[in-house]
C-alpha positions as CSV (number, residue, x, y, z in Angstrom):
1,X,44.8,132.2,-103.7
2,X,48.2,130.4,-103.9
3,X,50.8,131.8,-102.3
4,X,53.3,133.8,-104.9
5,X,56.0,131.8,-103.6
6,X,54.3,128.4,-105.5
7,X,54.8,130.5,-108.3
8,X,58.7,131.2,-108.5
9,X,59.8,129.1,-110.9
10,X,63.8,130.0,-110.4
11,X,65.0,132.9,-108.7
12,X,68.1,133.8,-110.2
13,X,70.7,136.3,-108.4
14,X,68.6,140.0,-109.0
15,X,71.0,143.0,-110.6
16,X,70.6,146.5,-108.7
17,X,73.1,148.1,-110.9
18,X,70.7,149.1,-113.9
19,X,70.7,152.9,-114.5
20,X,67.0,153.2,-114.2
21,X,67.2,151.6,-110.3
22,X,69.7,154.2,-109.2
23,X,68.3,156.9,-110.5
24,X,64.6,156.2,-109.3
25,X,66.5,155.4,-106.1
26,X,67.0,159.2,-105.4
27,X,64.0,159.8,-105.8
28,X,61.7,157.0,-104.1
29,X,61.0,159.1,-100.7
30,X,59.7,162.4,-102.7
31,X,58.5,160.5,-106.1
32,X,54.6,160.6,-106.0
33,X,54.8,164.3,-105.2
34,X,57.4,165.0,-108.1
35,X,54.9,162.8,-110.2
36,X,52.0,165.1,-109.9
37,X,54.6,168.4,-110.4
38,X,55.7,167.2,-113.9
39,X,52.3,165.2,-114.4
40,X,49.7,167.1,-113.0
41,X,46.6,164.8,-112.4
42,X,44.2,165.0,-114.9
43,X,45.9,162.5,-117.1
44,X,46.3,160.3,-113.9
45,X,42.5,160.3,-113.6
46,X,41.6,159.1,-117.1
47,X,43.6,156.3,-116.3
48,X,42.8,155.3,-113.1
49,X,38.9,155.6,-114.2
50,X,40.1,153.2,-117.8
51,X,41.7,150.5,-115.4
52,X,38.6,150.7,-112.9
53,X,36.4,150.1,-116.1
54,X,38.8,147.1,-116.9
55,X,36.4,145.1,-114.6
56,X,37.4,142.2,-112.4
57,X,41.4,141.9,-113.1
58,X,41.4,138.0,-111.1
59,X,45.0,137.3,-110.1
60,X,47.7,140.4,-110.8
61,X,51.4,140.5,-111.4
62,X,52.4,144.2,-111.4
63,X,56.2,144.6,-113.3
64,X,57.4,147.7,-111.7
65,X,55.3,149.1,-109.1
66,X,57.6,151.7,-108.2
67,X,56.2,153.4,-105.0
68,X,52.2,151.6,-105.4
69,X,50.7,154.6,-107.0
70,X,49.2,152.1,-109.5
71,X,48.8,149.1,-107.1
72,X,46.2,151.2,-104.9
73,X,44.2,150.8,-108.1
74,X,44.6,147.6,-109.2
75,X,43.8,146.3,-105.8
76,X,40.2,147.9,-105.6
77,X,39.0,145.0,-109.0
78,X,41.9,142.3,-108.4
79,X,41.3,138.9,-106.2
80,X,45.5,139.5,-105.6
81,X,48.1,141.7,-106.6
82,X,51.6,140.5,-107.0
83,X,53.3,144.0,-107.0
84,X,57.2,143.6,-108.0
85,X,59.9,146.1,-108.2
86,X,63.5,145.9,-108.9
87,X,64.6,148.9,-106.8
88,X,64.5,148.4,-103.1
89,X,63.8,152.1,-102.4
90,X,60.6,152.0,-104.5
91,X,59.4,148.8,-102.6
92,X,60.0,150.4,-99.5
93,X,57.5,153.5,-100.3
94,X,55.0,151.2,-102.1
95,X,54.5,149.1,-98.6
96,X,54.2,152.2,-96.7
97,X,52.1,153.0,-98.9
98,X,49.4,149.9,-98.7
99,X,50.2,148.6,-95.7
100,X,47.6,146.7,-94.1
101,X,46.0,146.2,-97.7
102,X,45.1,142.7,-97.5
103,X,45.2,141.5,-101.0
104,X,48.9,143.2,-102.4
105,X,52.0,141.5,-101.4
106,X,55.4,143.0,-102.4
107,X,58.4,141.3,-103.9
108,X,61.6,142.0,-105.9
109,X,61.8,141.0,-109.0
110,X,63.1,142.2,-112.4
111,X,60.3,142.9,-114.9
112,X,62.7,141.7,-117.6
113,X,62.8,138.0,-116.2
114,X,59.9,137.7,-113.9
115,X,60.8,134.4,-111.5
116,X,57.6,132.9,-111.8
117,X,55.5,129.9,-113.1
118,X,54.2,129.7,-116.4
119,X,50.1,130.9,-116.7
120,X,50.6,132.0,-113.0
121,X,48.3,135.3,-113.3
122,X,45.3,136.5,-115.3
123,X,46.8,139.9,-116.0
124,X,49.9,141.8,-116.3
125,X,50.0,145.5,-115.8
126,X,53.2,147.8,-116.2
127,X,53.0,151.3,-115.8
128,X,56.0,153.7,-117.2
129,X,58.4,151.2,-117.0
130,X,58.4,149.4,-120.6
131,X,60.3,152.3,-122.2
132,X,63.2,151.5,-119.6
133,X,63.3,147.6,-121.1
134,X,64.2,145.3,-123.4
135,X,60.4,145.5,-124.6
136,X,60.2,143.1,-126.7
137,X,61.9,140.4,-124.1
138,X,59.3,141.4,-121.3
139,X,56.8,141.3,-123.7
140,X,57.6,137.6,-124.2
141,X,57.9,137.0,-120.2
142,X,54.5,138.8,-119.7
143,X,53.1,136.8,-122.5
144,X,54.6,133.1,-120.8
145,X,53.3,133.8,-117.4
146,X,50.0,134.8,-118.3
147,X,46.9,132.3,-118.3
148,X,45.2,131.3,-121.7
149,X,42.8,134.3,-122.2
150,X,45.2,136.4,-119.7
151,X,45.1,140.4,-119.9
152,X,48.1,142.5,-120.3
153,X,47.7,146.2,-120.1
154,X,50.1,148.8,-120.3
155,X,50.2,152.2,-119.0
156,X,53.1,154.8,-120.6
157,X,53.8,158.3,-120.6
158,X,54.9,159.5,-124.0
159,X,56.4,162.8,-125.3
160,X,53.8,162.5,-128.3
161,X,51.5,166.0,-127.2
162,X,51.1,169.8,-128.3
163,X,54.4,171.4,-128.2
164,X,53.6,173.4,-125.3
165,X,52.9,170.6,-122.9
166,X,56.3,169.2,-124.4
167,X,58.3,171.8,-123.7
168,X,56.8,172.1,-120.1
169,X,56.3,168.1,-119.2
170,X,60.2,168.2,-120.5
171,X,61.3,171.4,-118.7
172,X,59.2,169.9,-115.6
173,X,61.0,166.5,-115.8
174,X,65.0,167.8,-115.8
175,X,64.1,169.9,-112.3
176,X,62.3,166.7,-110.8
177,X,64.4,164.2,-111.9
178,X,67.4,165.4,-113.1
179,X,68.7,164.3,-116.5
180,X,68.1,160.3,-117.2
181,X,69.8,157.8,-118.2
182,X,70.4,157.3,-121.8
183,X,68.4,154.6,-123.1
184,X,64.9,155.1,-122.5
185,X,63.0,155.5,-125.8
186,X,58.7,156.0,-124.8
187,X,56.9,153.9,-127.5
188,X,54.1,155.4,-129.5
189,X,51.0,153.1,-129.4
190,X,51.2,151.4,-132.9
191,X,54.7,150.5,-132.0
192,X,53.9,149.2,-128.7
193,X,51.1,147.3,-130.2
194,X,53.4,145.8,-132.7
195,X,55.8,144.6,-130.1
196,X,52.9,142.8,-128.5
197,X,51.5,141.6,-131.0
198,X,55.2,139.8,-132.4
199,X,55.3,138.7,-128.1
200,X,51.9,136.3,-129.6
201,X,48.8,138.9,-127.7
202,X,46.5,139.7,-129.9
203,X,46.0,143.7,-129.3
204,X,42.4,145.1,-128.2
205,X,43.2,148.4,-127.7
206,X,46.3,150.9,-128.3
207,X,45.4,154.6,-127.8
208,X,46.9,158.2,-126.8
209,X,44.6,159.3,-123.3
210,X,44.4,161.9,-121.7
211,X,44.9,165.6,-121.8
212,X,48.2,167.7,-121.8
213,X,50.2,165.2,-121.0
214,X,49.5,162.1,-122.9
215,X,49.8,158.8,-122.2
216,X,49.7,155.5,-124.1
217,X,47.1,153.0,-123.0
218,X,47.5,148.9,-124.5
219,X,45.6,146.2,-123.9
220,X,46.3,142.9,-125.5
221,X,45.5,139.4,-124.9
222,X,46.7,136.1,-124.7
223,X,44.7,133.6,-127.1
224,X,42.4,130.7,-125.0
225,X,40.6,130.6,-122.1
């Protein structure tokens, strides 16, 4: 395994002044708990166990790690995980987190322009951070660094359930959280699948999981190999 250094291709100066940085930086130290208040874990589950069934994920690039919940599970079917965050408060909860995990490494980097190599990594995963983006620009980023035949899968909370879990989920979020920044817009899976598939993957899978709170789940695919 190459050191993720050989991979940087540039590194140009890193912006800390997006909305979505400050206002997950409140709430780095207490996050995972505030997660599984507004969450609950059931959904949680059916994800971890799709991304366990995922098989051997070869070399990771992680776009938004925020505090490792993710990363912990990526690790246990990945040869390396590159796991990246732009807010420095996240990164410092996700190597608490794993430390001592032998194949993770941490690094800052915005998911929007990912400083590496072309066809650096077999797979890209993002979790509940593509609604905060220019998707369809980290799309095309995700699509570039990935190897011919390369993996990309996508994890994303969405508003689309029953109304009760809506209005609870929503009610939930504002006493966690607080109110967000404007901007974020959760993608339903046929629109995420479109955006992919415009970024050149062709799209395997784009489904609702879980239960209560739902959550999209996208894998996609980068032609050769």
């Amino acid at each position: 395994m190459m050191n993720s250094l050989l991979k940087t291709a540039s590194t140009p100066p890193i912006r800390s002044d997006k909305p979505w940085v400050r206002h997950w930086a409140k709430v780095a130290a207490h996050y995972d708990e505030k997660v599984r208040f507004v969450v609950g874990t059931a959904t949680y589950d059916t994800l971890r166990q799709k991304l366990l069934a995922e098989g051997p994920l070869g070399d990771v690039l992680e776009l938004g790690c925020g505090t490792g919940q993710y990363t912990r599970i990526l690790a246990q079917t990945a040869a390396q995980v590159t796991a990246t965050d732009l807010g420095e408060e996240m990164l410092a909860a996700a190597r608490a987190k794993l430390a001592g995990q032998p194949n993770v490494s941490f690094e800052r980097a915005d998911a929007e322009a990912p400083p590496y190599a072309d066809e650096s990594f077999d797979t890209v995963f993002m979790a509940n951070v593509i609604a905060a983006l220019d998707a369809p620009k980290t799309l095309r980023a995700c699509f570039r660094l990935l190897k011919p035949g390369g993996c990309l899968l996508i994890v994303n909370l969405t508003f689309k359930m029953p109304l009760l879990a809506y209005l609870v989920f929503g009610l939930r979020s504002l006493l966690a959280f607080g109110v967000p920044p404007r901007g974020r817009r959760d993608p339903l899976p046929h629109e995420l699948a479109q955006w992919a598939t415009d970024a050149g993957f062709r799209v395997e899978t784009a489904e609702l999981v879980g239960s209560g709170v739902k959550a999209v789940y996208v894998r996609a695919r980068k032609a050769g190999g």
